[in-house]
C-alpha positions in Angstrom: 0.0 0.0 0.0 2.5 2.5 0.5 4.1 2.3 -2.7 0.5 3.4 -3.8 0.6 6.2 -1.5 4.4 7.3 -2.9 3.1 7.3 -6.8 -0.2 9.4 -6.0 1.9 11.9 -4.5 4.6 12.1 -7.0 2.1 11.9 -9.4 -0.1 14.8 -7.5 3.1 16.6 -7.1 3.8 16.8 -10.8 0.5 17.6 -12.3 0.4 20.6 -9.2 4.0 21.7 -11.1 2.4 21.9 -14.3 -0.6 24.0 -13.0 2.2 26.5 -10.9 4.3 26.8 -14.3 1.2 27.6 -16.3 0.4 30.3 -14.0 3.7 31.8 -14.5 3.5 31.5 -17.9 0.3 33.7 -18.1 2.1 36.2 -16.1 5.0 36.5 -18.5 6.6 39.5 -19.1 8.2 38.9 -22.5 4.9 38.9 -24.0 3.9 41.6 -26.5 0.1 41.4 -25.7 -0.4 38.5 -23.4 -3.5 36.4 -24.0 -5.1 38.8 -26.6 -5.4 37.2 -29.7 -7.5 39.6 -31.3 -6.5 43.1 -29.4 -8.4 45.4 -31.7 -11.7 44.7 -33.5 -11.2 43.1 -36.6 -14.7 44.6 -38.1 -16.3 48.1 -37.6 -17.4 48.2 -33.8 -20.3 50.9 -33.2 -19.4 52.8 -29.8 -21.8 55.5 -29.1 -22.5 59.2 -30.0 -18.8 61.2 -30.1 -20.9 63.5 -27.4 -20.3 60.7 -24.6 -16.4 61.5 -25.0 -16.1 65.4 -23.9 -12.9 67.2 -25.4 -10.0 66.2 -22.9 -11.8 63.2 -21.4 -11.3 59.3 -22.0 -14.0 56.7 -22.7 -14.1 53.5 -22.0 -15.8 50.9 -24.2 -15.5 47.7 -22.3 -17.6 45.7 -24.5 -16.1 46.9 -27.4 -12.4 46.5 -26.1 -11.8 50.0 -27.0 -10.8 53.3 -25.2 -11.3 56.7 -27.2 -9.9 59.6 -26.1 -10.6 63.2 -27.5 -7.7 65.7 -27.2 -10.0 68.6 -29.4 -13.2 69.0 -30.7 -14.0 66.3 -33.3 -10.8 64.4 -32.6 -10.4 61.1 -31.6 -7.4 58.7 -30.7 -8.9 54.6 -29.3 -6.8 52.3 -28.5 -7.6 48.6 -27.5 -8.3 48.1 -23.7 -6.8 44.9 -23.5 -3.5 45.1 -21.3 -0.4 44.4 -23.6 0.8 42.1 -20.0 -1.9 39.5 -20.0 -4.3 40.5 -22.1 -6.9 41.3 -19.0 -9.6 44.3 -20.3 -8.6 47.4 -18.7 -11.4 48.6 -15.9 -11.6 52.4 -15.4 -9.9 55.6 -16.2 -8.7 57.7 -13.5 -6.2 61.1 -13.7 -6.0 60.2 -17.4 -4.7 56.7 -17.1 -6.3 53.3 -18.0 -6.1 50.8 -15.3 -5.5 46.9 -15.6 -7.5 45.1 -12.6 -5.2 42.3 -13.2 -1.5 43.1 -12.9 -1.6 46.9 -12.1 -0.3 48.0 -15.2 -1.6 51.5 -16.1 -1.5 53.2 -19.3 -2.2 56.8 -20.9 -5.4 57.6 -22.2 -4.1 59.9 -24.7 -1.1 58.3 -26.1 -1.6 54.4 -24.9 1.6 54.5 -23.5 2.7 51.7 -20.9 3.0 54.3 -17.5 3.2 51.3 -14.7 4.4 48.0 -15.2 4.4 45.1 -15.7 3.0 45.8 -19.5 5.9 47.7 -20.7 4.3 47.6 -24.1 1.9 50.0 -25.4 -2.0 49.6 -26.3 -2.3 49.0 -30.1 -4.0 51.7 -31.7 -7.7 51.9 -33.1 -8.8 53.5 -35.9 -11.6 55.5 -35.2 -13.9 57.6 -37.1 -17.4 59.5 -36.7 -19.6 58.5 -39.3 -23.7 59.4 -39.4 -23.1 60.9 -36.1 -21.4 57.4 -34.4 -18.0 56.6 -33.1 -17.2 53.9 -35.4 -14.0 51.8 -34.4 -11.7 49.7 -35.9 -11.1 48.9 -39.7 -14.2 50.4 -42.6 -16.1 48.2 -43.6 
């Protein structure tokens, strides 16, 4: 019997290694975009009226993926809100800067710039557009 007992617990031993070593896998650093595989839509995305982002604000789109920004009246910068750590979907703007719930990373509205690790890379960009009085994001149709 206690040979049994010795294989279950190398046996539980080495599938509980495998679990810990994909966890640090998802935590990777050297990733470009984590566990995004699609980081900004592939199809035109409708967001809203361009009046729900005031000039110098940030919105965020979470079921879009997308964060828009407007520096001036008419203009607008998105980005993707999936952190470029682990892919987790940012959560909230605050002082200007996107936050990732999952890792801390934080990142600037304006210019998707990396601010707080761990991402160190920035948030792809989004095309954006307003078109018959819509924020319209990603690629035309």
């Amino acid at each position: 019997m206690s040979g049994q007992s010795t294989r279950r617990t190398v046996l539980k031993g080495a599938a509980l290694a495998g679990a810990a070593g994909l966890g640090v896998a998802a935590c990777s650093t050297d990733s470009n975009l984590g566990h995004a595989q699609n980081p900004v839509p592939t199809a035109p995305v409708e967001l809203g009226a361009p009046s729900e982002v005031p000039v110098g604000t940030a919105k965020l789109f979470r079921e879009q993926r997308v964060l828009v920004h407007c520096p001036a009246e008419g203009q607008y910068k998105a980005f993707s809100a999936q952190c470029t750590h682990a892919g987790c979907l940012l959560d909230k703007i605050e002082k200007n800067e996107g936050n990732c719930p999952c890792h801390g990373s934080r990142f600037d509205v304006a210019t998707g710039k990396a601010l707080q690790g761990p991402a160190t890379v920035p948030l792809p960009e989004v095309p954006v557009r307003v078109e018959n009085g819509k924020l319209i994001a990603g690629p035309k149709a």
